[in-house]
C-alpha positions as CSV (number, residue, x, y, z in Angstrom):
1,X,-6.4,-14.1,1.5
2,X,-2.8,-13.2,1.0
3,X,-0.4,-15.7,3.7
4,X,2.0,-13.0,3.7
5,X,2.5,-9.4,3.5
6,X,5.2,-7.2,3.0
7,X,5.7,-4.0,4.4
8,X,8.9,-1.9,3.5
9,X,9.4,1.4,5.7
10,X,12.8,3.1,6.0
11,X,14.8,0.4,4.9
12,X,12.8,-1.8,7.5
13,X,10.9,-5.0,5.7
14,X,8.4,-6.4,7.9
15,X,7.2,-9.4,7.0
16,X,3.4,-10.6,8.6
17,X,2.4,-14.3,8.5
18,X,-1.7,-13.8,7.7
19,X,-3.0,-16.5,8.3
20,X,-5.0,-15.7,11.8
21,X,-7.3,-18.8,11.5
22,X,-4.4,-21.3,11.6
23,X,-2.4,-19.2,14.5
24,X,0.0,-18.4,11.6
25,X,0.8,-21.7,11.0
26,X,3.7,-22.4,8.3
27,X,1.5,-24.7,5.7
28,X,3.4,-25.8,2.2
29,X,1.4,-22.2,0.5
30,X,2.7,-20.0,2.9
31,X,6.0,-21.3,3.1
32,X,5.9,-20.7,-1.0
33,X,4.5,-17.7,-0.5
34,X,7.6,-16.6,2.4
35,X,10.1,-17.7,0.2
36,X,8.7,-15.3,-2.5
37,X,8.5,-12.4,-0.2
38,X,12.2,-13.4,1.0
39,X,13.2,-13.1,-2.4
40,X,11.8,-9.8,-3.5
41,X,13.5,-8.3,-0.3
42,X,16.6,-9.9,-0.9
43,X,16.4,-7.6,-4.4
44,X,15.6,-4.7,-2.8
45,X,19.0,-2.7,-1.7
46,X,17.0,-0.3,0.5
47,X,16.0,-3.1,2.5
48,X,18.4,-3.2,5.6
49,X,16.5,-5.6,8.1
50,X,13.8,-7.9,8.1
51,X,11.2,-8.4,10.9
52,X,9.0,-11.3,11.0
53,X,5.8,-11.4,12.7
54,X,2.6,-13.0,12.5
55,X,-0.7,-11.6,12.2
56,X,-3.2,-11.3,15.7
57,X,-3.2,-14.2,18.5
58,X,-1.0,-16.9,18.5
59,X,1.1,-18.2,16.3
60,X,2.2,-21.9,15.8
61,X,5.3,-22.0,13.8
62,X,5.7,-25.5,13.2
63,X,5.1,-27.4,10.6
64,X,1.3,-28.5,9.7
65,X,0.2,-32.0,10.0
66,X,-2.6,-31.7,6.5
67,X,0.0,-30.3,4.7
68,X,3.6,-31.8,5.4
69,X,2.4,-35.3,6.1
70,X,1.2,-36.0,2.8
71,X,5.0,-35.3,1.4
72,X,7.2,-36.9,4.7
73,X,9.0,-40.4,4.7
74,X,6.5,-42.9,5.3
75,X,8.4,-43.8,8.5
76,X,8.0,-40.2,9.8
77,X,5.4,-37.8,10.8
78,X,5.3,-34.8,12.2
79,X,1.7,-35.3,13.5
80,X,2.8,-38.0,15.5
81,X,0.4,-40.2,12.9
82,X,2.0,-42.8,10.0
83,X,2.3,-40.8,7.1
84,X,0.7,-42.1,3.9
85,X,2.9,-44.0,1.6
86,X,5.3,-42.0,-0.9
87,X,7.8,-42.7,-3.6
88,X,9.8,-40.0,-2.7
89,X,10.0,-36.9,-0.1
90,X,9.8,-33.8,-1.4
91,X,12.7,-31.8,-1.7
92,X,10.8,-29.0,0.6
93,X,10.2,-31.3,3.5
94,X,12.8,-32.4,5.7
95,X,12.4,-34.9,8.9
96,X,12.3,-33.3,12.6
């Protein structure tokens, strides 16, 4: 399944988090996956506005505790749980 889609309409880029399942939330994939969207609007000089959305139900727009604690400061979490240990953080994470 795709995380997100694009949809370009008079100059209007509407951007869908698909990921229903999760209530849209923003795991390490999708947030790869937004950025790459972000980017290919960002080229496009028709584009005008972007609207985020996400797909049906709910949507959680945090961060995920599978996928951000396995690269968060062993001192933080943002589960609430001890992270596992790491060397180093990864430069896409970032403490709450």
């Amino acid at each position: 399944m795709t995380e997100v889609l694009l949809n370009v309409t008079d100059g209007v880029a509407t951007v869908t988090f698909n990921r229903p399942e999760s209530m849209n939330a923003l795991d390490i994939a999708t947030k790869d996956a937004l950025l790459a969207t972000l980017v290919q609007v960002a080229e496009d000089s028709a584009v005008r506005c972007v609207v985020l959305t996400g797909q049906a139900g709910p949507s959680a727009w945090d961060r995920t505790c599978e996928s951000m604690s396995r690269c968060c400061p062993p001192e933080t979490s943002p589960c609430g749980q001890r992270c596992p240990s790491t060397t180093t953080p990864s430069s896409s994470c970032s403490p709450r």
